[in-house]
C-alpha positions as CSV (number, residue, x, y, z in Angstrom):
1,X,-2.3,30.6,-40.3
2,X,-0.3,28.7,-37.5
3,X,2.7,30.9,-36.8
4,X,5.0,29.5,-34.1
5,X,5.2,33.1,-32.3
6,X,1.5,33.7,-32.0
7,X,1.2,33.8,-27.9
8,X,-2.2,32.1,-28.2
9,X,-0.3,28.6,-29.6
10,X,1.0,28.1,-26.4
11,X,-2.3,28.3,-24.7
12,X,-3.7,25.8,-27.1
13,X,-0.5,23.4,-26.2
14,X,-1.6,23.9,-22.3
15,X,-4.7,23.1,-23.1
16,X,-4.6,20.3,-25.1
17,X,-1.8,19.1,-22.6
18,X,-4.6,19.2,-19.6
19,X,-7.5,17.4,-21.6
20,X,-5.1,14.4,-22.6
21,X,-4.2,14.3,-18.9
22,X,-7.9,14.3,-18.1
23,X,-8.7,11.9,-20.1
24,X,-5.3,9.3,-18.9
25,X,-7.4,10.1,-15.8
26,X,-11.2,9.2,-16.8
27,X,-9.8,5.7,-18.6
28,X,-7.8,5.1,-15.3
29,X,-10.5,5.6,-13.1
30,X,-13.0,3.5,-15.3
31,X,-10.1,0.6,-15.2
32,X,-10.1,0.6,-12.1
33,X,-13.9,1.0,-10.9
34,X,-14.4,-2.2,-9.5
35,X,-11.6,-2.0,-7.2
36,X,-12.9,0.7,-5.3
37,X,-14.7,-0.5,-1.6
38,X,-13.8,-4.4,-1.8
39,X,-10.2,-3.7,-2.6
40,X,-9.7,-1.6,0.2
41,X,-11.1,-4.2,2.5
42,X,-9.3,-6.7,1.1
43,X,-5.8,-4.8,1.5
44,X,-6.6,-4.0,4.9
45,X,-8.0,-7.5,6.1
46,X,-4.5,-8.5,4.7
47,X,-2.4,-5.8,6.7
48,X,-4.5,-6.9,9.8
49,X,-3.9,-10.5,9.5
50,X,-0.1,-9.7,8.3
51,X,0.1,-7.9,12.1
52,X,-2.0,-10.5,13.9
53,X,-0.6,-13.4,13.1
54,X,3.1,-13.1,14.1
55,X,2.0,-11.4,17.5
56,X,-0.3,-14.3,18.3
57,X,2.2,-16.9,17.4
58,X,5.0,-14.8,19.6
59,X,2.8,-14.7,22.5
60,X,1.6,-18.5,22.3
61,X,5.5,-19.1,22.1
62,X,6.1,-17.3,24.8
63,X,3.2,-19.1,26.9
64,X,4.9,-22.2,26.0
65,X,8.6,-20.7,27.0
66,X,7.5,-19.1,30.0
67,X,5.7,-22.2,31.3
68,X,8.5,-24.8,31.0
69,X,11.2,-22.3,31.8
70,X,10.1,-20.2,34.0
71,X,12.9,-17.1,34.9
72,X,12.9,-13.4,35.3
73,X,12.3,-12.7,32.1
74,X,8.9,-12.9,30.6
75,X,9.2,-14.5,27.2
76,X,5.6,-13.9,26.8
77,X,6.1,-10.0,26.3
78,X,9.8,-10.5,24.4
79,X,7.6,-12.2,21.8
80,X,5.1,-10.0,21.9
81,X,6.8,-7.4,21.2
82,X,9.2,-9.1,18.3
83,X,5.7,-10.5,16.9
84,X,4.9,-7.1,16.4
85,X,7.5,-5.6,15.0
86,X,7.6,-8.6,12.6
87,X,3.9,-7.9,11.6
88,X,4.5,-4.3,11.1
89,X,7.7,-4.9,8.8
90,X,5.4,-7.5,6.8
91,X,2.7,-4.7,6.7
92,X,5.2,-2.2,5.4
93,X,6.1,-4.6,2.8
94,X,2.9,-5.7,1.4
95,X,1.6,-2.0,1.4
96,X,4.9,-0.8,-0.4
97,X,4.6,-3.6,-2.7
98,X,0.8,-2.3,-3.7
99,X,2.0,1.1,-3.7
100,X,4.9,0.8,-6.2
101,X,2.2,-1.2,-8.4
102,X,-0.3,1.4,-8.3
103,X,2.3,3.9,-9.4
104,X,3.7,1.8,-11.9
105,X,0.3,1.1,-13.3
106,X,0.0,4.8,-13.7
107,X,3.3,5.6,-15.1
108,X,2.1,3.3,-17.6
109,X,-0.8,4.9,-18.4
110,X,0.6,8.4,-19.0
């Protein structure tokens, strides 16, 4: 006897609803089990060298500037501070890159 007004066929739906979702969830997280401590490391030895590098390569160039061409500004702390915006806009990408993965990865799973 399924009748399509009995209140308690709704319930059912929810429920069936919220194990399917628990289970997208359980095969996700099992998929995805080996990435959990060494992938986290590895996405944040990559932001750090993404932010390191282009701040050490805009202060050695601006060693090198501000020792042939010496003036009143300090080409040292212009690069600086242009090598660190550059890493931070590379960070930003790389994370939003991972990011948009991640969520793709579980649109596709659902």
């Amino acid at each position: 006897m399924t009748d399509d007004k009995d209140p308690r066929n709704g319930h059912r739906r929810e429920f069936a609803a919220a194990v399917g979702r628990r289970e997208v969830r359980k095969l996700r997280a099992r998929k995805s089990a080996g990435k959990g401590v060494w992938f986290g490391l590895g996405m944040f030895g990559l932001v750090g060298w993404t932010v390191s590098i282009p701040v050490l390569i805009g202060i050695a160039i601006g060693v090198w500037i501000d020792a042939r061409w010496p003036g009143p500004v300090s080409w040292t702390l212009v690069l600086l501070f242009l090598g660190v915006v550059v890493g931070c806009l590379n960070a930003w990408y790389w994370v939003s890159r991972e990011r948009s993965r991640i969520e793709k990865d579980d649109n596709d799973d659902e």
